[in-house]
N, C-alpha and C positions, 0 to 999 in steps of 0.2 A: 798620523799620530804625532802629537808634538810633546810630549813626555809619557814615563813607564814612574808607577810609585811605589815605589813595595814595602810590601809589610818584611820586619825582619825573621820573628820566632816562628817556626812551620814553614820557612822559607826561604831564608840564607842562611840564620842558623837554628839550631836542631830546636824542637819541643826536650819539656823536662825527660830523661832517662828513668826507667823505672829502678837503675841503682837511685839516682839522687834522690829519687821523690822518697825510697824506704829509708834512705839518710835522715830526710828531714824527718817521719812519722818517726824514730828512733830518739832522733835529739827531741822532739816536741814531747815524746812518752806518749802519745795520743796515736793511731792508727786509722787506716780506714778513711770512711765516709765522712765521720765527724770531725775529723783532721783537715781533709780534701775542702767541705764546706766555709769553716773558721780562715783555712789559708787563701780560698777567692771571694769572700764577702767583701772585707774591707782593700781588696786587691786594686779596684780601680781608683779609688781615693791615694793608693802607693803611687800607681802608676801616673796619676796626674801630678804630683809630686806635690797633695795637700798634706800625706805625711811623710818622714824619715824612717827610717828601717824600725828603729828602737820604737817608735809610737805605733808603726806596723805591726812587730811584735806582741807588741801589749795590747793593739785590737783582735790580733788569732786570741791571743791566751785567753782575754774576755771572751770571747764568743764559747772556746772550751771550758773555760770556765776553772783554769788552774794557772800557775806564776810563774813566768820566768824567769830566773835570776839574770841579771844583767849579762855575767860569764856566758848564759846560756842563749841569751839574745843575739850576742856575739857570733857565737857558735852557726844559730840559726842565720843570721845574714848572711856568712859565709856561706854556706851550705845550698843556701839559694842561688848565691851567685854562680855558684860554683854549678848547679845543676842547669843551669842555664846557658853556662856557658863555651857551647860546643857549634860550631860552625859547618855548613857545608861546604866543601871545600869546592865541590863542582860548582856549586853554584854558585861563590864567591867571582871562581874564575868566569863564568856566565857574565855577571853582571859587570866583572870588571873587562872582558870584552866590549859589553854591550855600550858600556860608557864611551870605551875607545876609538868607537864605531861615528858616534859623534850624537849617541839619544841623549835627551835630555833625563836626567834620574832622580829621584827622590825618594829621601825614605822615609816612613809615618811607622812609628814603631813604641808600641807602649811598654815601657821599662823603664822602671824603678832606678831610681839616683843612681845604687851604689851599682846595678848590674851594665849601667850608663857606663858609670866610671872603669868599670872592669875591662868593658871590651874598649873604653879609650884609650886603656894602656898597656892592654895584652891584643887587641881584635881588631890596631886601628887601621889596618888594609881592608878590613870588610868595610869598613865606614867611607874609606877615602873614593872612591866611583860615583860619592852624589853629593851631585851641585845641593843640593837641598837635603839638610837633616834636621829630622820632623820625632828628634826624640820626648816622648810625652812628658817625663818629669823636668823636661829644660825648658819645652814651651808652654805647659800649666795647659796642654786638651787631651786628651785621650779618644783612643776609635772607643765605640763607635759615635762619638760626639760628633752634628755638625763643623762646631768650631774646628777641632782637628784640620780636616779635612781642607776646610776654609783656610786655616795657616798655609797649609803645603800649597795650595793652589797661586794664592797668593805669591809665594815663592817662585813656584815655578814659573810665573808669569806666563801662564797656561788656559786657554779657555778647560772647563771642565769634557766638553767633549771632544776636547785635545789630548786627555789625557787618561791613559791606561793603570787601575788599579789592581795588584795581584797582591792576595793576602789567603793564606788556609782558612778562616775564619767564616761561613757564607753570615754572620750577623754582620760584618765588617763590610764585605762586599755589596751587601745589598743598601748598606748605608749611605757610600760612594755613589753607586747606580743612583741612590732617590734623590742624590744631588747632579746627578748630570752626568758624572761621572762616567768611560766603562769600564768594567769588571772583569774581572778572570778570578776564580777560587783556584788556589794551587794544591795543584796535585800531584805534580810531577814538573822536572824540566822538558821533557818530550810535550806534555801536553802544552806548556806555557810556548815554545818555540812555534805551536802549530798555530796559539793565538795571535802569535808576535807578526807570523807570515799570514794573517786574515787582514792584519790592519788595526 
């Protein structure tokens, strides 16, 4: 194996917490399903970084169909960032072994400008383990896009079946796979280490 890529969210660090997500249905006034829908419709246009928070905003409030005042767009970026951004610490320490060890690492990780900028100035030990950062709104691809995929490779200066994808996501992984890629869905660090010792 001549490089490991990993996804970052459901992986090094945490998925949204069910306090942050009720933060956000609170500040939005919207709840539920119709909330959930409106905030990942126009998510992956955020994530490739075609819009900014504030025009993100204004694509959920369209979708629900009610306005948010600027103050409260405000509010809502925050709110985001903020539920996002929680870290594993095991597994930070994992990956910053693993680098130490002498793997080649990469990350392909789809996140929005401002939650970019958060953990580059609160998170930047989770970031520092890879030769290659494959953040979506800095490089303009997002998973599960070939292109994506294509940047980090490229980077890595990696044949694709040199190189090991671990991402929670199975749409992600199987993306990776249809390019050559191999795959690992995470589930666990137990199970990721058992992948690491197959090869």
């Amino acid at each position: 194996m001549d490089a490991v890529l990993f996804d970052m969210f459901g992986v090094i660090a945490r998925d949204q917490s069910p306090e942050g997500r009720a933060a956000l249905e609170r500040a939005a006034g919207v709840a539920g399903a119709d909330f959930w829908e409106a905030y990942w419709r126009p998510r992956q246009a955020y994530d490739r970084g075609d819009l900014d928070g504030t025009a993100y905003w204004k694509a959920v409030s369209e979708h629900l169909g009610v306005e948010f005042a600027e103050e409260g767009i405000r509010r809502l970026i925050a709110l985001d960032v903020e539920s996002w951004s929680r870290v594993d610490e095991e597994m930070v320490a994992f990956v910053t072994g693993l680098g130490a060890e002498g793997t080649r690492l990469g990350l392909l990780s789809n996140i929005p400008a401002e939650i970019a900028d958060y953990f580059g100035h609160h998170h930047a030990r989770v970031l520092e383990p890879f030769a290659v950062l494959g953040l979506s709104s800095r490089i303009y691809r997002a998973k599960p896009e070939p292109e994506a995929f294509e940047w980090a490779l490229a980077r890595l200066e990696a044949p694709a079946e040199g190189v090991l994808f671990v991402d929670d996501r199975e749409t992600n992984v199987r993306a990776a796979v249809e390019l050559g890629l191999k795959g690992h869905r995470f589930t666990s660090l137990r199970a990721l280490r058992e992948r690491l010792r197959e090869g």
